[in-house]
Kinemage of the C-alpha trace (Angstrom):
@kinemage 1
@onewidth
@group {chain A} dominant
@subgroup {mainchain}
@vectorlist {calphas} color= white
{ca unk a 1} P 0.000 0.000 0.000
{ca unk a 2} L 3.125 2.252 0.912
{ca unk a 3} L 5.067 1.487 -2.563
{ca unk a 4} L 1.435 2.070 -4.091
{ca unk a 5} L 0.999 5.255 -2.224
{ca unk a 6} L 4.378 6.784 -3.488
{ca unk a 7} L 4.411 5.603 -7.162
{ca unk a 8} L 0.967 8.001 -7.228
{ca unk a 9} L 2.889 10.623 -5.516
{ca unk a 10} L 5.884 10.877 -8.158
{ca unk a 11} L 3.604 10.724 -10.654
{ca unk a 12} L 1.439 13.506 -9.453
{ca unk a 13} L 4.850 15.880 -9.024
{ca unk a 14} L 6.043 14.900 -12.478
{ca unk a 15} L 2.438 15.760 -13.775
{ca unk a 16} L 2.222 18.725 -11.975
{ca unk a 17} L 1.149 21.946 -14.074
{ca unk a 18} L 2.236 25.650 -13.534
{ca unk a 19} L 0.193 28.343 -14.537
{ca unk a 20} L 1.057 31.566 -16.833
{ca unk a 21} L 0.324 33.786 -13.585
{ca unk a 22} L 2.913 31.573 -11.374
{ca unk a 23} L 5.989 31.713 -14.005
{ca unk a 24} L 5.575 35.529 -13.802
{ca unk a 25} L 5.182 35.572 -10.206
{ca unk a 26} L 8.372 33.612 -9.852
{ca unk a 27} L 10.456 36.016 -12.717
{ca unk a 28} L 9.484 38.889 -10.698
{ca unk a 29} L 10.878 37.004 -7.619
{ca unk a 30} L 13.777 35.104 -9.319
{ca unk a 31} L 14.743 36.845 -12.405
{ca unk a 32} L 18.323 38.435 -13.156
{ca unk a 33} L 17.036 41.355 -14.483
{ca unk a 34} L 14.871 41.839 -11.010
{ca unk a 35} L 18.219 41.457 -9.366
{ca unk a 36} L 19.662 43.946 -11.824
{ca unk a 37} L 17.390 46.734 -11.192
{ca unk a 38} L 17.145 46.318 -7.555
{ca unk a 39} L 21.250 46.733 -7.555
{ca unk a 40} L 21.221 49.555 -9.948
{ca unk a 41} L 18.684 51.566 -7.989
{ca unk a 42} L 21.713 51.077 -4.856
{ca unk a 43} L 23.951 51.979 -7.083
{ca unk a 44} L 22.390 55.235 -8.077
{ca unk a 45} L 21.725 56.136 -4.830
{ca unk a 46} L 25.369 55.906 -3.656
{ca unk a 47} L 26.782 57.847 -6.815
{ca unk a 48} L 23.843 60.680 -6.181
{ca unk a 49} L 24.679 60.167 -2.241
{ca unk a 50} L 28.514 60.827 -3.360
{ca unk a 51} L 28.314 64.193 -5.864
{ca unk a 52} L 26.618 65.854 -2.369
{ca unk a 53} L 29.792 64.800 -0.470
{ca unk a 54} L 32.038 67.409 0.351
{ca unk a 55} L 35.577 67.235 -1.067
{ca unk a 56} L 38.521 66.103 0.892
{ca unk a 57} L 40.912 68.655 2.623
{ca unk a 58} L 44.021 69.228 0.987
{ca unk a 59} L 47.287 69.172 3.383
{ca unk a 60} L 50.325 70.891 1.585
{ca unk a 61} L 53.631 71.195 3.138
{ca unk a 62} L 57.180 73.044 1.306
{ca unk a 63} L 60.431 72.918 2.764
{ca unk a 64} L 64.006 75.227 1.488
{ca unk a 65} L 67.359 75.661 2.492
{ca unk a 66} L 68.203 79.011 1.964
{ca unk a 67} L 71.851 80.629 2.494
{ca unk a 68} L 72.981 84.305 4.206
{ca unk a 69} L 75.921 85.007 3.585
{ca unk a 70} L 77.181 86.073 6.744
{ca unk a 71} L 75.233 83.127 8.478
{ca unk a 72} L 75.262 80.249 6.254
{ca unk a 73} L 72.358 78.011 5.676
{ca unk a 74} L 68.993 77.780 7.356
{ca unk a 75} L 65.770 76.072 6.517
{ca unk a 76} L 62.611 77.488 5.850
{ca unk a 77} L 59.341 75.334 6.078
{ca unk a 78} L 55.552 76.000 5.452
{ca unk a 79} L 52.331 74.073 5.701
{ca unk a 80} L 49.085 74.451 5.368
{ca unk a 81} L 45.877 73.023 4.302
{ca unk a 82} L 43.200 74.031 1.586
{ca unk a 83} L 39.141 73.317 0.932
{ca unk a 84} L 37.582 73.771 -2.019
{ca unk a 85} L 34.005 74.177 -1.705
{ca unk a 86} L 31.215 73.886 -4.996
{ca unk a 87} L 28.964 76.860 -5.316
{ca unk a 88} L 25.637 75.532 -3.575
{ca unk a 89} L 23.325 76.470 -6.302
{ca unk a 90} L 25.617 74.230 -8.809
{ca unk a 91} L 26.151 71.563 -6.671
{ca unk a 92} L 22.378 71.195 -6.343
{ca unk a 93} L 21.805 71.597 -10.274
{ca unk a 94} L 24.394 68.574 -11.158
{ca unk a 95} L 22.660 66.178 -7.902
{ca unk a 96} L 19.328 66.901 -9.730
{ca unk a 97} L 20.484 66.454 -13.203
{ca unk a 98} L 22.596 62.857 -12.114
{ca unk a 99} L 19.554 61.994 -10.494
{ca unk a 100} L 16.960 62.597 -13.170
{ca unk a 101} L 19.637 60.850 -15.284
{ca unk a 102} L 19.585 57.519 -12.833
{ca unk a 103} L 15.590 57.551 -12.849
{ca unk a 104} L 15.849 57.962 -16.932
{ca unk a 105} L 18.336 54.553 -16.636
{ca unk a 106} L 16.262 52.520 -14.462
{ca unk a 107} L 12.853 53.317 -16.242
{ca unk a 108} L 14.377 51.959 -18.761
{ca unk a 109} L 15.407 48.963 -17.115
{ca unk a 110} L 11.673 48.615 -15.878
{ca unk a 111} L 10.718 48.638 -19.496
{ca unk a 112} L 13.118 46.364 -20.258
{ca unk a 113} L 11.504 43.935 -17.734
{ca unk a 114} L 7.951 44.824 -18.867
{ca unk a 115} L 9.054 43.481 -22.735
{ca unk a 116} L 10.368 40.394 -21.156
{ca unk a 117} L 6.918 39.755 -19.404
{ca unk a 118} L 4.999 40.030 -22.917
{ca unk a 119} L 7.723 38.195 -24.190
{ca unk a 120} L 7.200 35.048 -21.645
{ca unk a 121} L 3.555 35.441 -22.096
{ca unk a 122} L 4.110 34.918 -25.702
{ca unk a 123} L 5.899 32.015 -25.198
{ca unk a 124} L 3.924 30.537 -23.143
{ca unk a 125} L 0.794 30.862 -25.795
{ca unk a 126} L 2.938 29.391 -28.261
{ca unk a 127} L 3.792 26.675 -26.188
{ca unk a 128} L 0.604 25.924 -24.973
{ca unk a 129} L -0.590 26.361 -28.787
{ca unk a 130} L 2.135 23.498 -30.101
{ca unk a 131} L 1.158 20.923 -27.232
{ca unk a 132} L -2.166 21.455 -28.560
{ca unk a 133} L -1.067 20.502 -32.156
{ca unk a 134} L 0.883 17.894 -30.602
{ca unk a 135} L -2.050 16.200 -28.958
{ca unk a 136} L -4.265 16.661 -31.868
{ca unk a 137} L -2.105 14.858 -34.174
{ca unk a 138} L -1.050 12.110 -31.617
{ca unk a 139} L -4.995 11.566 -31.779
{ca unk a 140} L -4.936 11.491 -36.062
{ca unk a 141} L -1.852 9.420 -36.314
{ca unk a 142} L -3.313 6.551 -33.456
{ca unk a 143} L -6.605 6.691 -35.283
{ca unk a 144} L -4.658 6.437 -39.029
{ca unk a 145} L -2.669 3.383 -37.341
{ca unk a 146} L -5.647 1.805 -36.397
{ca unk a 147} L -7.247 2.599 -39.389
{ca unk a 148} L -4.416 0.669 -41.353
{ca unk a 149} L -3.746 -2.052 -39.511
{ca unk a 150} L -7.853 -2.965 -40.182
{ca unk a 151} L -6.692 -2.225 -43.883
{ca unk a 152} L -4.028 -4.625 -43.797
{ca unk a 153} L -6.297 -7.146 -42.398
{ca unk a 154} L -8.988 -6.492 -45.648
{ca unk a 155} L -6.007 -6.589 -48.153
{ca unk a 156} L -4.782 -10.030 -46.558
{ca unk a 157} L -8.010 -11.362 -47.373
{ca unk a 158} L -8.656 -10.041 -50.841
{ca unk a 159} L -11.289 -7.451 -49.698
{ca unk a 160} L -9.481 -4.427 -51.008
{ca unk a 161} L -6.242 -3.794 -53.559
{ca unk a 162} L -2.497 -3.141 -53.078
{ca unk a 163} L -3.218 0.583 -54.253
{ca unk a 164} L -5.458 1.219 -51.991
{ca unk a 165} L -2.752 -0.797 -49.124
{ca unk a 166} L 0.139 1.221 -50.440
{ca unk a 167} L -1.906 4.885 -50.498
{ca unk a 168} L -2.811 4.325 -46.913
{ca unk a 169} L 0.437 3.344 -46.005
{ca unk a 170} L 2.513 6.298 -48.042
{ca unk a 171} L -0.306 8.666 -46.045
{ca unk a 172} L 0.793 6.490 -42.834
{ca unk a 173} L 4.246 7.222 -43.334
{ca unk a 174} L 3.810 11.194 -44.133
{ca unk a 175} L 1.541 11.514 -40.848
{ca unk a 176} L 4.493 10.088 -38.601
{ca unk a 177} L 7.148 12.552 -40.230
{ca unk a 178} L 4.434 15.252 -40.000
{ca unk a 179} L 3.806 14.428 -36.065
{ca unk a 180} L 7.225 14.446 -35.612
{ca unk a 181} L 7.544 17.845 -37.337
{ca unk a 182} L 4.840 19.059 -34.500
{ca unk a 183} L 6.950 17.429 -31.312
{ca unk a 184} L 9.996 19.255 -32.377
{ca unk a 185} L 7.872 22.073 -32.752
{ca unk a 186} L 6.147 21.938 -29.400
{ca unk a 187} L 10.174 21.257 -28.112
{ca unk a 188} L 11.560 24.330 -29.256
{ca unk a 189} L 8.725 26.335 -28.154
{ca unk a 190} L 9.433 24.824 -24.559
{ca unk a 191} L 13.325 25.639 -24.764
{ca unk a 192} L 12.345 29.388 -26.178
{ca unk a 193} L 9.870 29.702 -22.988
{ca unk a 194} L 12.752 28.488 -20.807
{ca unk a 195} L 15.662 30.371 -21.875
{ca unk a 196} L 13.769 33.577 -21.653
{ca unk a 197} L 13.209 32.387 -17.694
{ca unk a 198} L 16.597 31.977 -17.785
{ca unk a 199} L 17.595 30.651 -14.022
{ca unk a 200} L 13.818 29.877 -13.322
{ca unk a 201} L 13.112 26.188 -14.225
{ca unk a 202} L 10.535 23.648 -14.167
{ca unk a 203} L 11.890 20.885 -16.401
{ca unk a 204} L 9.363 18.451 -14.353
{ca unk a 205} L 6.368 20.990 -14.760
{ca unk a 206} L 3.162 20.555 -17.775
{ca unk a 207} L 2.107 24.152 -18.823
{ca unk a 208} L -1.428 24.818 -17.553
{ca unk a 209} L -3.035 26.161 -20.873
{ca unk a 210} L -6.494 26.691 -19.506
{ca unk a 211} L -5.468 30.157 -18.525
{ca unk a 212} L -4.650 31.396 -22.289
{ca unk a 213} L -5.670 35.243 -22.975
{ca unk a 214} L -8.896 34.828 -24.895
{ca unk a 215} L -9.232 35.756 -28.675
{ca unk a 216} L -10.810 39.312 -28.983
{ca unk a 217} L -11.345 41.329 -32.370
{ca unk a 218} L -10.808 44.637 -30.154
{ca unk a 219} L -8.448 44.596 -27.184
{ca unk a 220} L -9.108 46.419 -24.020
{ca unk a 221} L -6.137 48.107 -23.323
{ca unk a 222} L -5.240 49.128 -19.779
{ca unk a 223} L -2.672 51.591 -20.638
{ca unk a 224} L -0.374 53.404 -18.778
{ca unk a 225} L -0.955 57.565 -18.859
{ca unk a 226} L 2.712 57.933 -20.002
{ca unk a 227} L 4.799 55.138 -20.987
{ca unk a 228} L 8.305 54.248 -20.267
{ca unk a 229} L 9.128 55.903 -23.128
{ca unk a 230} L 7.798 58.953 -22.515
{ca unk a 231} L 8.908 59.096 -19.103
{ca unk a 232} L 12.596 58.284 -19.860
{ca unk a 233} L 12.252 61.477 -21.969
{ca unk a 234} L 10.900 63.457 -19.998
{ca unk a 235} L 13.731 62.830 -17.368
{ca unk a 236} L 16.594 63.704 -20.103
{ca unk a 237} L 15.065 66.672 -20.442
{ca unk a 238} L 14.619 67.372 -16.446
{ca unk a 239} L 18.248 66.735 -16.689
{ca unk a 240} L 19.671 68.515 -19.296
{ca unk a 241} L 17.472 71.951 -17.867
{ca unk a 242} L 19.703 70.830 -14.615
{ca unk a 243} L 22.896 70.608 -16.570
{ca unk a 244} L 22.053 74.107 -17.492
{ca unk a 245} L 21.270 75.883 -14.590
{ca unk a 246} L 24.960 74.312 -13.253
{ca unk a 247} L 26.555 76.422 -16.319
{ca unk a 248} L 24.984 79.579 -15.534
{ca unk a 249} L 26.301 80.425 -12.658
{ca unk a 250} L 28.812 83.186 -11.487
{ca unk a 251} L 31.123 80.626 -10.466
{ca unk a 252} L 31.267 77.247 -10.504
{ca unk a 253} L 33.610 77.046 -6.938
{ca unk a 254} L 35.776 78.796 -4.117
{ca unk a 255} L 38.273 77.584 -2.113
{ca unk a 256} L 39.469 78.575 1.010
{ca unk a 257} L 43.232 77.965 2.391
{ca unk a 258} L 45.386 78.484 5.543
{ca unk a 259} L 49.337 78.151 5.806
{ca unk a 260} L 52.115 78.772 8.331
{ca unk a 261} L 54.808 79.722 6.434
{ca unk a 262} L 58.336 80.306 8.166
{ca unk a 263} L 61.141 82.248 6.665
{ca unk a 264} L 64.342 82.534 7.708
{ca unk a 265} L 63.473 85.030 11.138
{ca unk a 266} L 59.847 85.462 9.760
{ca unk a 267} L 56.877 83.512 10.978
{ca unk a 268} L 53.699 84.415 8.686
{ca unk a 269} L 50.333 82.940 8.703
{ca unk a 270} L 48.652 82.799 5.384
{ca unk a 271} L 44.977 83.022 4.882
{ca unk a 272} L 44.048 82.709 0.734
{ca unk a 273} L 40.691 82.612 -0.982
{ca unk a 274} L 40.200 82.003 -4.718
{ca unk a 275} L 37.335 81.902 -7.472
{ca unk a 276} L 37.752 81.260 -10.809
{ca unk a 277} L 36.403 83.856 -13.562
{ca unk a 278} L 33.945 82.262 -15.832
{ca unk a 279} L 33.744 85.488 -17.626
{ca unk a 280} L 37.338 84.957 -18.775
{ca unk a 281} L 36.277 81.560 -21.123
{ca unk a 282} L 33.367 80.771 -23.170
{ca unk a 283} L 33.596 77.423 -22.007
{ca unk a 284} L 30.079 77.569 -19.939
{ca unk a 285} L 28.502 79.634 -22.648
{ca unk a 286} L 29.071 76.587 -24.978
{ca unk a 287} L 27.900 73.999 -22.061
{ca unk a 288} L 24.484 76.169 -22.090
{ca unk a 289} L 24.309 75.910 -25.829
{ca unk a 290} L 24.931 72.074 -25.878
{ca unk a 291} L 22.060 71.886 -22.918
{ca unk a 292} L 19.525 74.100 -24.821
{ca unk a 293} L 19.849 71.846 -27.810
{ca unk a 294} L 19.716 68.430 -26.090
{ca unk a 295} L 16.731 69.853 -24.836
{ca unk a 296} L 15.524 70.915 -27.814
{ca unk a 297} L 16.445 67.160 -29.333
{ca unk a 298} L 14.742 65.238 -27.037
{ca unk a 299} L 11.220 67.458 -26.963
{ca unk a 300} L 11.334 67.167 -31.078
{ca unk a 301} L 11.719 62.889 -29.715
{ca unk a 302} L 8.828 63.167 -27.755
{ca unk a 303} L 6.857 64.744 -30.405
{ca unk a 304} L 7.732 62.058 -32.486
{ca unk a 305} L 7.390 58.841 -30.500
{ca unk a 306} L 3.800 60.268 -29.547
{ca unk a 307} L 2.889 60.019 -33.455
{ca unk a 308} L 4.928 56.712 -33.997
{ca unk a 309} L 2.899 55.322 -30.903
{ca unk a 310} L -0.087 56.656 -32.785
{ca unk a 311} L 0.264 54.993 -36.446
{ca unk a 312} L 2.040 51.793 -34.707
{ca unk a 313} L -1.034 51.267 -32.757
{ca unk a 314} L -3.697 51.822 -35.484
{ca unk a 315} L -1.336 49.181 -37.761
{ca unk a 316} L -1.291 46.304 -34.729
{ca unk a 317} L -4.732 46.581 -33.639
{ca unk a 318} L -6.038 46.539 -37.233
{ca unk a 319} L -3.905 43.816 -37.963
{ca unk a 320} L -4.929 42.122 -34.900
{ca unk a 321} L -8.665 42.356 -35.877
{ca unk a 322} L -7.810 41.260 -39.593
{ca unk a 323} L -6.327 38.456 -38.029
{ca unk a 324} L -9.371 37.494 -35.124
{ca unk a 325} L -11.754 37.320 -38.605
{ca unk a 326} L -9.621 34.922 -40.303
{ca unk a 327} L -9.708 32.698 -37.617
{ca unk a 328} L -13.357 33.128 -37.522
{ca unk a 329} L -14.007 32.297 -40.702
{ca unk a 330} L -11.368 29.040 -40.656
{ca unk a 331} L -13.303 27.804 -37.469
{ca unk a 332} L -15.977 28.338 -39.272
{ca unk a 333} L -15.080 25.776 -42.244
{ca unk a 334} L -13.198 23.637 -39.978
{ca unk a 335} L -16.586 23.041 -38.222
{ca unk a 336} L -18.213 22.359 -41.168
{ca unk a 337} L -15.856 19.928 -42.612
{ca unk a 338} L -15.390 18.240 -39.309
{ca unk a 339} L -19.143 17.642 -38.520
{ca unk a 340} L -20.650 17.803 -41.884
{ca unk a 341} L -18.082 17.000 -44.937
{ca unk a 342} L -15.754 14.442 -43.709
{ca unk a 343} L -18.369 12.304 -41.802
{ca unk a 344} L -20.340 11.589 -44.714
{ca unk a 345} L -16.947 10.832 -47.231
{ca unk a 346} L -15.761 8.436 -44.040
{ca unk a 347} L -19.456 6.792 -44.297
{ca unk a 348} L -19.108 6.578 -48.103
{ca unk a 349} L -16.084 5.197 -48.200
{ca unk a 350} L -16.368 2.700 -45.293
{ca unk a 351} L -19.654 1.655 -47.779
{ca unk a 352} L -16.980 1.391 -50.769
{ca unk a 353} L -19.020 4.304 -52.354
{ca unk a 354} L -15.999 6.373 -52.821
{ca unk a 355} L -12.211 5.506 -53.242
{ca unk a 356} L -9.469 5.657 -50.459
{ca unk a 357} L -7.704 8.811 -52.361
{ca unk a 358} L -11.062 11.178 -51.965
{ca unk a 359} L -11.491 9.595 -48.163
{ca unk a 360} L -7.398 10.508 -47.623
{ca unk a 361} L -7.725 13.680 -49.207
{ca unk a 362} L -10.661 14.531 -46.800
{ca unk a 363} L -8.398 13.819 -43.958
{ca unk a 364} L -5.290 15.903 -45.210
{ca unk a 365} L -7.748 18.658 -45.940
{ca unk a 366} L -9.041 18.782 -42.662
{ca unk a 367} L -5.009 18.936 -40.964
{ca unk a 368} L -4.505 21.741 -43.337
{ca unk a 369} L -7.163 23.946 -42.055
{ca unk a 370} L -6.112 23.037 -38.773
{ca unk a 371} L -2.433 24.126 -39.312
{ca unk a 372} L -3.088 27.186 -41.288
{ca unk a 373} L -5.605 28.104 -38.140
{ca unk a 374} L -2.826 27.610 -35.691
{ca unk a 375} L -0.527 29.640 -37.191
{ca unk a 376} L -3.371 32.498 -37.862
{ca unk a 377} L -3.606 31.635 -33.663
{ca unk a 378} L 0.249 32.048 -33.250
{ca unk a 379} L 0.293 35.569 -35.492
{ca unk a 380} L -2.640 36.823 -33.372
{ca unk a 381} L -0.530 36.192 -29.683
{ca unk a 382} L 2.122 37.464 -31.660
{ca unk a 383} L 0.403 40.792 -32.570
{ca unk a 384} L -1.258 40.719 -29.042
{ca unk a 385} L 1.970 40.723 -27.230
{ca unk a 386} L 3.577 43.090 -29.798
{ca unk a 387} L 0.429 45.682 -28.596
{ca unk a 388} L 0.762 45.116 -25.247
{ca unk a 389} L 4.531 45.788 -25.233
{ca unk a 390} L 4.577 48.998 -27.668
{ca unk a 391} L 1.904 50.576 -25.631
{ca unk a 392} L 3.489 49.105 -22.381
{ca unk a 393} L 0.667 47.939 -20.995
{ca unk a 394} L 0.359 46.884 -17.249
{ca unk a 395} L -2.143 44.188 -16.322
């Protein structure tokens, strides 16, 4: 009863299924570019955390021998130490503009992520959609086996001719290198799915399937006010308007120094302050210019991604809709030839009304429709998932 009890157990964990909402659950938990982000956003903070730091103290000492010439030699020494300070208003501008620049880089990084989640959900429909293939040609193939193997039987006893033997068999033959075909299919699919997961595996686990995104003409879009895109832009040119405002002032820094200075039979203490005179180089002047047209740059970007993002969503969504109707209408003549066509040619030719080329041309007919429908399936995830990623769209 024990060994009994077990044997159901491993066969229940190798069977086990995993659903589209779990593998996403576990990339957002498990996922190197999770990791990446989270380290990056550290990183950031330290390098924005280290431009308000204030510079080190410089220590300077200078030593001489100098010679009298009544007296001979003596030394003379001085030391002294020195702080250079950045002008508060510039040292703000250049935190905010490294900072908008950090958000900019990890937005982007989020979008990355958000392409890779479309991306596994594509997968994962294409997957699902080659098991289903797989299945329904493992059903054909069994049925064409049995199917021959009755033949063979009839031909043994004179009931029906080597043509009609050798057909079914040449149709026998193409059906196993066609369901092959599909397994390799439904194979590569898998290894796609699981190289996008990357570290997250489950080798042992079935896809769940029942949980597929249903076929719509129109898609409901949930979109996000202002993309990733748009955002990242928006941040350049927060940034850039900060690079700016560091150019334009007065000065850029002061510094402030103290020294003991001793020389010969003089003892001096030395207290310096310095600026330098932006007026004296056009060097900021052209740092101003380069900001004002970066700005410029990336508002003409924005301009243009928000028409791009306009045509490019008219062209998927129509071609998404184009896409639902040809699946209607194949669904349509599949159903007819399933339950109205290829029942009565099967009865017909079971009744030796027709021949066994009309009754296997039926039955290739029928596999055609259904493979030119799964691809029209596979092109409309594809253009779903292409949607859903150009519009970034959050679920």
């Amino acid at each position: 009863m024990r060994v009994l009890f077990l044997f159901t157990f491993a066969i229940s964990v190798y069977a086990s299924t995993i659903s589209l909402e779990d593998i996403l659950l576990r990339v957002k938990n498990e996922h190197p570019v999770v990791k990446s982000i989270d380290a990056s956003k550290e990183s950031y903070s330290a390098k924005n955390s280290a431009l308000s730091s204030r510079r080190a103290v410089e220590f300077f000492v200078e030593g001489a021998k100098a010679k009298q010439n009544s007296q001979g030699h003596k030394s003379e020494f001085s030391i002294g130490f020195e702080q250079t300070f950045v002008n508060p208003s510039v040292l703000e501008s250049r935190i905010n503009a490294a900072s908008y620049r950090s958000d900019a880089q990890l937005l982007k990084l989020k979008q990355d992520f958000l392409l890779l989640e479309n991306n596994i959900r594509f997968f994962y429909h294409l997957n699902c959609l080659d098991k289903k293939s797989v299945q329904e040609y493992e059903a054909l193939y069994s049925s064409f086996e049995k199917l021959y193997a009755k033949k063979e039987k009839a031909y043994k006893y004179g009931e029906i001719s080597k043509k009609e033997l050798l057909q079914l068999s040449l149709d026998l033959k193409r059906l196993k290198m066609e369901f092959d075909d599909y397994k390799r299919e439904e194979k590569i699919s898998r290894n796609t799915l699981q190289s996008k997961l990357q570290l997250i595996s489950f080798d042992k686990e079935e896809l769940l399937c029942d949980d597929m995104y249903k076929l719509t003409e129109k898609v409901a879009t949930n979109v996000l006010k202002t993309t990733y895109e748009e955002r990242i832009i928006e941040k350049n040119i927060k940034s850039v308007e900060s690079d700016y405002k560091s150019f334009d002032a007065l000065f850029e820094n002061y510094s402030l120094s103290a020294s003991y200075q001793n020389e010969i039979d003089t003892d001096r203490v030395m207290v310096g302050f310095s600026i330098p005179l932006n007026f004296t180089t056009t060097y900021n002047e052209r740092k101003r210019a380069e900001a004002l047209h970066k700005k410029s740059a990336f508002v003409y970007e924005k301009e243009a991604l928000k028409l791009k993002k306009l045509f490019e969503r008219e062209a998927l969504e129509k071609a998404l809709a184009q896409n639902f109707k040809k699946i209607e209408t194949l669904s349509s003549i599949l159903n007819q030839y399933e339950n109205d066509l290829v029942p009565l040619i099967e009865r017909e030719y079971r009744l030796g009304e027709d021949s066994v080329t009309e009754f296997l041309l039926s039955q290739r007919q029928i596999w055609l429709i259904k493979k030119e429908l799964n691809q029209y399936n596979k092109s409309y995830y594809r253009y779903l998932f292409d949607l859903y990623s150009y519009l970034e769209i959050k679920e």
